[in-house]
Legacy VTK file of the C-alpha trace (Angstrom):
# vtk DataFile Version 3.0
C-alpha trace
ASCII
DATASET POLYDATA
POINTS 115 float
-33.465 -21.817 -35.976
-35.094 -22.315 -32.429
-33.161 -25.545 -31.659
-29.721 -23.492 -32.693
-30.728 -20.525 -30.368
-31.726 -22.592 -27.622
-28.716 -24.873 -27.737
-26.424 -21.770 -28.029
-28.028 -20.163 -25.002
-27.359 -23.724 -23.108
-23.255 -23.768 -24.324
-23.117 -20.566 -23.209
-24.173 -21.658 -19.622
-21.687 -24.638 -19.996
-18.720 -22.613 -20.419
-17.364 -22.907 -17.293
-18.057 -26.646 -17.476
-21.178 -26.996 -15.767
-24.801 -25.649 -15.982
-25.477 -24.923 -12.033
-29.159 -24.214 -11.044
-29.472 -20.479 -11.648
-28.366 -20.757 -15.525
-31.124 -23.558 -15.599
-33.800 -21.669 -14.003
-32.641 -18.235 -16.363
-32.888 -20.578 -19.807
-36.022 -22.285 -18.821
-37.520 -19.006 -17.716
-37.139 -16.900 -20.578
-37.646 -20.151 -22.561
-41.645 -21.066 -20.626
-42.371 -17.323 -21.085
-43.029 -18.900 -25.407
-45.382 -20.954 -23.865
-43.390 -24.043 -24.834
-45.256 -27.852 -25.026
-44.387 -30.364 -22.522
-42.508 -31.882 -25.656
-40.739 -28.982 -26.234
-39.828 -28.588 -22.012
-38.678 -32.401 -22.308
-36.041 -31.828 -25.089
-34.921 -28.282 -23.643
-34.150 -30.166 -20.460
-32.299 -33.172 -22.230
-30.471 -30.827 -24.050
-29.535 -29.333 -20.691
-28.399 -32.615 -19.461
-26.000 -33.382 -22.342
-25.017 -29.700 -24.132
-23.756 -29.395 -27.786
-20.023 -28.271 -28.624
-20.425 -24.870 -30.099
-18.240 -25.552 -33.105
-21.566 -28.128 -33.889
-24.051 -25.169 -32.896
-22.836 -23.008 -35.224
-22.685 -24.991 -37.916
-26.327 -23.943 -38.640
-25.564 -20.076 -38.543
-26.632 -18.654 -42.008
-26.672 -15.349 -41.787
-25.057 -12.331 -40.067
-28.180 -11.636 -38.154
-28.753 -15.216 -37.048
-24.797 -14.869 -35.353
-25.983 -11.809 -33.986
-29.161 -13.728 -32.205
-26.990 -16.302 -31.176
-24.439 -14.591 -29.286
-27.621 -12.199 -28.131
-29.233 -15.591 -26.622
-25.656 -16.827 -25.165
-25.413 -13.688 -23.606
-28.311 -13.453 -21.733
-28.083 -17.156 -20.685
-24.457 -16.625 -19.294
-23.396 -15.288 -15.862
-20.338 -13.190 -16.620
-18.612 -14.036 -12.742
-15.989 -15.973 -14.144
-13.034 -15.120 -16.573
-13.780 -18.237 -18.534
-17.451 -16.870 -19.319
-15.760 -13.551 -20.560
-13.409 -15.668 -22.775
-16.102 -18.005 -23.613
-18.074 -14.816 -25.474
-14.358 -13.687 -27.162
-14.418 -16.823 -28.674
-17.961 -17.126 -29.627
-17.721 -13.577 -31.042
-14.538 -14.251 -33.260
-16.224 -17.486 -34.485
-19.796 -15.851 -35.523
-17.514 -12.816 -37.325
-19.021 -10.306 -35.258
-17.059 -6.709 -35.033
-16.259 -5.325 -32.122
-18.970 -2.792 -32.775
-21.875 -5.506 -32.756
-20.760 -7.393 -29.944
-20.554 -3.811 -28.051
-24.182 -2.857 -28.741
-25.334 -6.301 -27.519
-23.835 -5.918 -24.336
-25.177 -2.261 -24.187
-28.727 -3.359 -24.928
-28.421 -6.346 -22.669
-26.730 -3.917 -19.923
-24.447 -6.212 -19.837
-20.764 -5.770 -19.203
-18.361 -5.147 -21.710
-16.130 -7.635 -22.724
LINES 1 116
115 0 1 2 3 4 5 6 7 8 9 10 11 12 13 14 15 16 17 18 19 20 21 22 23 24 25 26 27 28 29 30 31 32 33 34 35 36 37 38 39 40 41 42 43 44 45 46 47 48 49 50 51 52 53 54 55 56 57 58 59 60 61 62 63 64 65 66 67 68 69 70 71 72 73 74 75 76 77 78 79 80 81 82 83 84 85 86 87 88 89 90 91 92 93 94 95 96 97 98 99 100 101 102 103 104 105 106 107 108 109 110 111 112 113 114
């Protein structure tokens, strides 16, 4: 499950088609804060190099709380400047079947803002 959250938290910062250095340094923050191996920091940052297609990612979703993690984790990897980040979590949303509702109290608890 930790490869699909952290390679949903690193689509989310490629929605706008490129991972600049501030999404980096926010994934491999709250990423280190695990205490992650060098092993582990070596894949997180290939995976940052060359990010999955979502449709892939979420292949491994199982549950309705693992969709809820992942679009948790892709929110608080994202910077919502951009109209295409906003749309970005739409999609994601409609594709892990979350309600209105759920995606709402993410973004509340995240103080994030509403899409």
């Amino acid at each position: 499950m930790a490869v699909i959250l952290i390679r949903s938290m690193i689509a989310a910062a490629n929605a706008d088609g490129h991972i600049d250095e501030n999404e980096r340094a926010r994934i491999m923050s709250k990423l280190n804060r695990s205490g992650m191996s060098g092993e582990e920091k070596s894949f997180i940052v290939k995976e940052l190099d060359t990010p999955q297609p979502i449709d892939t990612i979420l292949q491994g979703v199982t549950s309705s709380k693992m969709a809820e993690m992942v679009y948790t984790v892709s929110l608080m990897a994202i910077e919502l400047d951009e109209e295409i980040e906003f749309d970005y979590l739409r999609k994601l949303g409609r594709k892990l079947s979350l309600d209105g509702a759920a995606i709402s109290r993410i973004h509340e608890q995240l103080d994030m803002p509403p899409l």
